[in-house]
C-alpha positions in Angstrom: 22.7 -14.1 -2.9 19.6 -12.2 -4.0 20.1 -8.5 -4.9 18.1 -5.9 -4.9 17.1 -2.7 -6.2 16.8 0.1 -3.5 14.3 2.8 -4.1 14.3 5.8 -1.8 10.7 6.9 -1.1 10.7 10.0 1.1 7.1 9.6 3.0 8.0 7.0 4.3 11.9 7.5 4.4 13.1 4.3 4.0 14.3 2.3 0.9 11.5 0.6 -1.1 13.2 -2.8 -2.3 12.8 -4.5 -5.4 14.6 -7.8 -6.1 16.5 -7.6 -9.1 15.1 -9.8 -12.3 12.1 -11.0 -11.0 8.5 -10.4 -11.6 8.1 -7.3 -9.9 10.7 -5.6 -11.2 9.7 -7.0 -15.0 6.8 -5.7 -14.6 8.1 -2.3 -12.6 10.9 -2.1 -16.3 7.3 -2.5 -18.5 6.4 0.6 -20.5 2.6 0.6 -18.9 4.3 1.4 -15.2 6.8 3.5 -16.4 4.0 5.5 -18.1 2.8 6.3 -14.5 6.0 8.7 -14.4 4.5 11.2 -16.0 0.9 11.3 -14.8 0.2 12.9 -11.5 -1.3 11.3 -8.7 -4.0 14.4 -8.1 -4.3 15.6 -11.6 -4.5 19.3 -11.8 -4.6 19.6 -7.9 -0.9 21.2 -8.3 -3.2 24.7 -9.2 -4.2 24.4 -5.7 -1.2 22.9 -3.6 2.1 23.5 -5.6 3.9 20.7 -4.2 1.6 18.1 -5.4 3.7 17.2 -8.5 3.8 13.6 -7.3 2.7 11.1 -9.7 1.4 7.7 -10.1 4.2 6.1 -10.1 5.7 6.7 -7.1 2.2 6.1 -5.5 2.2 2.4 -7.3 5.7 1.7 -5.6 4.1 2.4 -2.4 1.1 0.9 -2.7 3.4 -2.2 -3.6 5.7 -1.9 -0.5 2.5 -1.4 1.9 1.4 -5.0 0.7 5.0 -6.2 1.9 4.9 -4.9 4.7 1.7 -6.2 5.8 2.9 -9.7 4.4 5.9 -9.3 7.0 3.7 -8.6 9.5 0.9 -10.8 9.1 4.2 -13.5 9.0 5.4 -12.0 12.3 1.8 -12.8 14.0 1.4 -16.2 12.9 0.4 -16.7 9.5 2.2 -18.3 7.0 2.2 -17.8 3.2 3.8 -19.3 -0.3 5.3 -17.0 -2.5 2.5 -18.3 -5.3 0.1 -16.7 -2.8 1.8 -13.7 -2.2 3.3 -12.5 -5.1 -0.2 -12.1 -7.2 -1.0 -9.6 -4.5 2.4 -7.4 -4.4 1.4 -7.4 -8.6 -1.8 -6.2 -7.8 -0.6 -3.6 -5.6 2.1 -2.5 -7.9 -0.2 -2.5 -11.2 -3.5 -1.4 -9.7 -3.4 1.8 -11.4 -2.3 1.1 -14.7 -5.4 2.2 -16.7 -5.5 5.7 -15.2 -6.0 8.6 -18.0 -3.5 11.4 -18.5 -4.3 13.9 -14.7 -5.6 10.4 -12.9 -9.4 11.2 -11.8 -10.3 14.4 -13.6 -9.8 12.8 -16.9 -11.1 9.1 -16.3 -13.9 7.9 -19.0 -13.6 11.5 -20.9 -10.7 10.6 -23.3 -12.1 6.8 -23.2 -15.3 5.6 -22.3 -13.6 3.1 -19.4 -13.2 3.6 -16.2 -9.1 3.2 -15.0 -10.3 -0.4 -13.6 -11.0 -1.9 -16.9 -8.5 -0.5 -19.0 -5.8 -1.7 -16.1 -7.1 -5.3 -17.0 -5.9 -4.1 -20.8 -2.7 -2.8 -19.3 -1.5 -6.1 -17.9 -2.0 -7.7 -21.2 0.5 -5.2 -22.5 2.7 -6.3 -19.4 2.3 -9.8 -20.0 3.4 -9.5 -23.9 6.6 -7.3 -22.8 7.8 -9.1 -19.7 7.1 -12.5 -20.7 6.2 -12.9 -16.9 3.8 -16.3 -16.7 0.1 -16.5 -18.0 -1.6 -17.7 -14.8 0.5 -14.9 -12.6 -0.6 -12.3 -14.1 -4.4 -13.8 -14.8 -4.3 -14.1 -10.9 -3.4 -11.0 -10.9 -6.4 -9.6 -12.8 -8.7 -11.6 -10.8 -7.6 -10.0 -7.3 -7.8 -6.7 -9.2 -11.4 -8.0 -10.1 -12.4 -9.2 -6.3 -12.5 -12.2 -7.8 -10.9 -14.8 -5.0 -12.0 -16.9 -2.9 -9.7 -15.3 -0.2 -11.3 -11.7 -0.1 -8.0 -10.9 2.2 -5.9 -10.9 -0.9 -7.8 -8.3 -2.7 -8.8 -6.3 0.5 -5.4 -5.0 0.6 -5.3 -3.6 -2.4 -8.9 -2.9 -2.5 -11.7 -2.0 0.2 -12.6 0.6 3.1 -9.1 0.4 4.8 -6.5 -1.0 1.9 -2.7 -0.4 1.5 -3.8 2.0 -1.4 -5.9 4.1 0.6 -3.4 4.4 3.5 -0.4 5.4 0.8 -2.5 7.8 -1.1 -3.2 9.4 2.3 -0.4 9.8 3.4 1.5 10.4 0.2 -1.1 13.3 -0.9 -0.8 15.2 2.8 3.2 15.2 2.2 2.8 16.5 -1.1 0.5 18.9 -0.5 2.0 19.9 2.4 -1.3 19.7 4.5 -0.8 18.9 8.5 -3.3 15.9 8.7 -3.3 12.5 6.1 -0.4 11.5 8.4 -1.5 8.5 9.7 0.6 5.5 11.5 0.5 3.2 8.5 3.3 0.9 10.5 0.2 0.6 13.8 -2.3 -0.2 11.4 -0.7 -2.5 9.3 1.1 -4.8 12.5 -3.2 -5.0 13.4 -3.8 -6.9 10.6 -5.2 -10.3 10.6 -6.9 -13.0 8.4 -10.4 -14.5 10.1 -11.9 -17.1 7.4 -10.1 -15.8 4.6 -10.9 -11.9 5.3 -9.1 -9.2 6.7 -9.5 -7.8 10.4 -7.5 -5.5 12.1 -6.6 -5.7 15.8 -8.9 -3.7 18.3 -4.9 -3.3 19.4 -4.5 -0.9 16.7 -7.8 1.2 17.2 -6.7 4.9 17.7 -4.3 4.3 14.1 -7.5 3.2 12.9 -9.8 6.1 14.1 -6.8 8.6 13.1 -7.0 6.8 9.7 -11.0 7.9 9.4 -10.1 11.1 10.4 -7.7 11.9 8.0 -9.5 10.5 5.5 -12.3 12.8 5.7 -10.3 15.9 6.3 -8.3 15.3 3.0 -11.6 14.7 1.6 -12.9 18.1 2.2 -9.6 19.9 2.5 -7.5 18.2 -1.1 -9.5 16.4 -3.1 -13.2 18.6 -2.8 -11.1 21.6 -3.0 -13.7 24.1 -4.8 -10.2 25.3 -7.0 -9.3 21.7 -7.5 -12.6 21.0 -8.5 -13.0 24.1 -11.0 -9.6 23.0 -12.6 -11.2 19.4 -13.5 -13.9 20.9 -14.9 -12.0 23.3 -17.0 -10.3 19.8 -18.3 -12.8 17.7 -18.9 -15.2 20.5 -20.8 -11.7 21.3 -23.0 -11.8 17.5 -23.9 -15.1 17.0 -24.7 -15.0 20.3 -26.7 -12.0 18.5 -28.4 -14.0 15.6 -29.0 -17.1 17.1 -30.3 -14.9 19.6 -33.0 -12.7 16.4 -34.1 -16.0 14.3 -35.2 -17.3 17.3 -37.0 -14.4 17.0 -38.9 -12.2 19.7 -37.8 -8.4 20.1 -37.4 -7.2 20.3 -34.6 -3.3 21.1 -33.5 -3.4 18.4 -31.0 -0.8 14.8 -30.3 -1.7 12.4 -32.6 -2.2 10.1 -30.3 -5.2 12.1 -28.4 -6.8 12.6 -31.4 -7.1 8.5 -32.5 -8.2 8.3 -28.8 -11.0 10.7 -29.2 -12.0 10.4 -32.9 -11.5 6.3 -32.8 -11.4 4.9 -28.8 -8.1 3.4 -29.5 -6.8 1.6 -26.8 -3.5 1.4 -28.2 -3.0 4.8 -28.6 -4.3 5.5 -25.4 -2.2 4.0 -23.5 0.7 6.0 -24.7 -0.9 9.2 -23.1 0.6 11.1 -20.4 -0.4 14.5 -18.6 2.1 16.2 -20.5 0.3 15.2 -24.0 -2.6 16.6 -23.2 -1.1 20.4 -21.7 1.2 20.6 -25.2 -2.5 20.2 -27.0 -4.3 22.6 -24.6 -1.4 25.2 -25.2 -1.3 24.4 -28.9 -5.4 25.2 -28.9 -4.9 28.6 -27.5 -4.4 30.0 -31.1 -7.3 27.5 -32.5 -9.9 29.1 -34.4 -13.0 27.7 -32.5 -13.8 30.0 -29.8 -14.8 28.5 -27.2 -11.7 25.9 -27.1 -9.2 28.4 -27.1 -11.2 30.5 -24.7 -11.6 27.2 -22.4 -7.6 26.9 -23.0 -6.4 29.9 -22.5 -8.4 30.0 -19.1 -6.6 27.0 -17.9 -2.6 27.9 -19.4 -3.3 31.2 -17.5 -5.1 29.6 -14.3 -8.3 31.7 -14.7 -10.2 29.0 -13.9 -13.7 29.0 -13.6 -15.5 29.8 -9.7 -17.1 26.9 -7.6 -20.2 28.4 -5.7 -22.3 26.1 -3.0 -25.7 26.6 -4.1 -29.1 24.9 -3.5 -30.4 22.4 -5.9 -33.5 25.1 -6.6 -31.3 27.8 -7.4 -29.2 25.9 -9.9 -31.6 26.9 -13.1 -31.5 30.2 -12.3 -27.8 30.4 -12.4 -27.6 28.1 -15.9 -29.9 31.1 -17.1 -27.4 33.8 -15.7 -24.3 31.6 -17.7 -26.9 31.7 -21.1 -27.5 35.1 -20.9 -23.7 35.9 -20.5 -23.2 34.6 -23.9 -21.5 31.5 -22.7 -22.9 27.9 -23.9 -24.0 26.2 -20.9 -22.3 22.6 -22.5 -19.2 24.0 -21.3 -19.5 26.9 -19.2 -21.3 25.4 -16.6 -21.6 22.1 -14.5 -23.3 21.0 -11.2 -20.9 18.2 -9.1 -21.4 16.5 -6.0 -20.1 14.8 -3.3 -21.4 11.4 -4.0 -19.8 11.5 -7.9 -16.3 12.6 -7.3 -14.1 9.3 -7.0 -12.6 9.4 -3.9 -14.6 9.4 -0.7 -14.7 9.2 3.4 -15.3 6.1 5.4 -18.6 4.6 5.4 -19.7 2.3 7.7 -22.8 0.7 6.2 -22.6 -1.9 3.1 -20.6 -5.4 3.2 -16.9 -3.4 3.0 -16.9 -2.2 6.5 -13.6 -1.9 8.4 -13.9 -5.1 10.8 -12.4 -4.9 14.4 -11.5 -8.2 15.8 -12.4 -7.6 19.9 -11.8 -10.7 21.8 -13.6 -13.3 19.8 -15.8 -11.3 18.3 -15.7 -9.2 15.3 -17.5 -6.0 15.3 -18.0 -2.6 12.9 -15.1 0.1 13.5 -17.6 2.6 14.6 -19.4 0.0 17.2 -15.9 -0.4 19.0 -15.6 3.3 19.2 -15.9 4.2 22.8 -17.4 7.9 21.6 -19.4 8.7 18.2 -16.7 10.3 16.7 -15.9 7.7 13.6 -20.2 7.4 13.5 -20.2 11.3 13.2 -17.4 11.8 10.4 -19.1 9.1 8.6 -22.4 10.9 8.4 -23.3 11.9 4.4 -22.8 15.4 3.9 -24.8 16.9 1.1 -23.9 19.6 -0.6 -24.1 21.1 -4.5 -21.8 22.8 -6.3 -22.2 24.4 -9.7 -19.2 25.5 -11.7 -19.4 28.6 -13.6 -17.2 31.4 -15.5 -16.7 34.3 -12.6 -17.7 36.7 -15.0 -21.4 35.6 -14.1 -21.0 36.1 -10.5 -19.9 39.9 -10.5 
């Protein structure tokens, strides 16, 4: 008799289950998940939303029981599956985000210069030597990580437009942040699923969980994650790490973790993968007292949340307002950045491009917003262009 460890994850109130000894929980017992404990799942977002003090870990265990789920329903309508060709995906799902830096987004490619996809295909090298799990699982593994199989199904749902990790992170980030939309009918969508020549389709069956979905995805888009306090807070981190950087390869000392400072002075992978949110506030805190200025000013701003202002402005105006920071005193390198939509790593639906949400109607398969009896999904999916530049307040007053 199989048995099973029961993990109680309250979005979806239900016990997340893990069989006991096998590969996914080797691999849940391996120090590079276990890391994810203590990085959150919306870096410093928690300035913003207090509640959103959930991390990656908890978001890795739902990805994970998403891709179950959809397994057991994609079993219920028909399909049938071996266990070698499910379980590569459930891995996938469970170690997608193994390469994220210490606060997730705000930090990726700033303490190394990888983005979280490439250094996850380092993690499960780490997870391969600890576990002892089998070569060719966990190289399967990498290559549905890399959209690299010949069944795009397997790798869609982990990966693409509508994906278990979107629809977790969704609905996980409006529960932990408390807002009233994000809370989308993951059990409608997922029973839509199907598998047409080796890619995934929903049902039109499914089609208002589908346009809720797009919907929530773009009002957490503006509303969480393009938060102008959210964003302000990321900029505060990344200018405090790059002043780190800068200050430890012109030979300073700095009272920072040891392991930060190989990362930044050396790009040590090893060392970087024992970095965790709370590693980098101890060495912000520590720098309040440092003698550089402008890194104990950038820390103290962000120990004390006097965070720097996020003001929409027009592209043309953006030079006048890096003169108004110069003329303040403060050095534009890190007193002042422009961001955009288009460069912040999460995003709303788009229907153009070859990862389109595809609606199976009768026999034919069709783009979401083309089934959409009203221009709603077309209109939400619309590029919105705006500019931001991030500035001290005391240039605004």
């Amino acid at each position: 008799m199989k048995k099973y460890k029961l993990l109680m994850d309250p979005v979806y109130e239900e016990f997340i289950l893990v069989e006991r000894r096998a590969p996914v929980d080797k691999v849940l017992r391996s120090s590079p998940l276990q890391r994810l404990r203590y990085i959150r799942q919306l870096g410093p977002c928690y300035l913003v939303y207090p509640g959103a003090e959930h991390t990656r870990f908890q978001h890795s265990l739902g990805v994970y029981w998403l891709v179950e789920k959809a397994f057991n329903y994609l079993k219920l309508n028909g399909y049938t599956f071996t266990d070698d060709e499910t379980l590569p995906v459930k891995l996938a799902a469970l170690t997608h985000d193994l390469g994220h830096s210490p606060f997730s987004h705000a930090l990726e490619g700033y303490i190394l210069p990888f983005n979280h996809e490439e250094l996850t295909q380092k993690a499960l090298d780490i997870v391969e030597a600890e576990t002892g799990i089998d070569r060719e699982l966990i190289s399967e593994t990498k290559k549905i990580l890399r959209k690299e199989t010949e069944q795009p199904f397997k790798y869609q749902l982990v990966s693409s437009q509508l994906d278990c990790d979107r629809l977790d992170y969704l609905k996980r980030d409006a529960f932990y942040t408390g807002v009233s939309f994000g809370r989308i009918d993951t059990n409608r969508i997922l029973i839509s699923a199907q598998v047409e020549s080796g890619e995934l389709v929903w049902s039109s069956k499914g089609f208002n969980a589908l346009e809720s979905y797009v919907m929530s995805r773009y009002q957490m888009y503006w509303t969480v994650y393009f938060h102008k306090v959210n964003l302000s807070a990321q900029v505060l981190l990344q200018k405090i790490v790059k002043r780190m950087r800068e200050l430890l390869l012109n030979g300073e000392e700095l009272p920072i973790d040891p392991s930060l400072k190989n990362c930044l002075k050396n790009n040590s992978i090893e060392e970087f993968f024992r970095l965790t949110d709370g590693h980098i506030i101890c060495s912000i805190y520590n720098l309040q007292n440092a003698k550089d200025r402008v890194i104990s000013d950038l820390s103290k701003r962000f120990v004390r949340r006097e965070l720097f202002r996020t003001v929409e402005v027009k592209p043309s105006d953006l030079l006048e307002l890096k003169e108004k920071v110069e003329k303040a005193g403060f050095p534009t390198e890190f007193y002042f950045e422009v961001v955009e939509p288009s460069k912040v790593a999460y995003s709303y639906y788009s229907p153009h491009g070859d990862e389109v949400i595809k609606v199976k109607v009768g026999e034919k398969i069709e783009e979401l917003s083309n089934v959409a009896p009203t221009d709603a999904i077309k209109s939400l999916s619309r590029e919105v262009s705006k500019t931001y530049a991030v500035v001290p307040p005391e240039v605004l007053q």
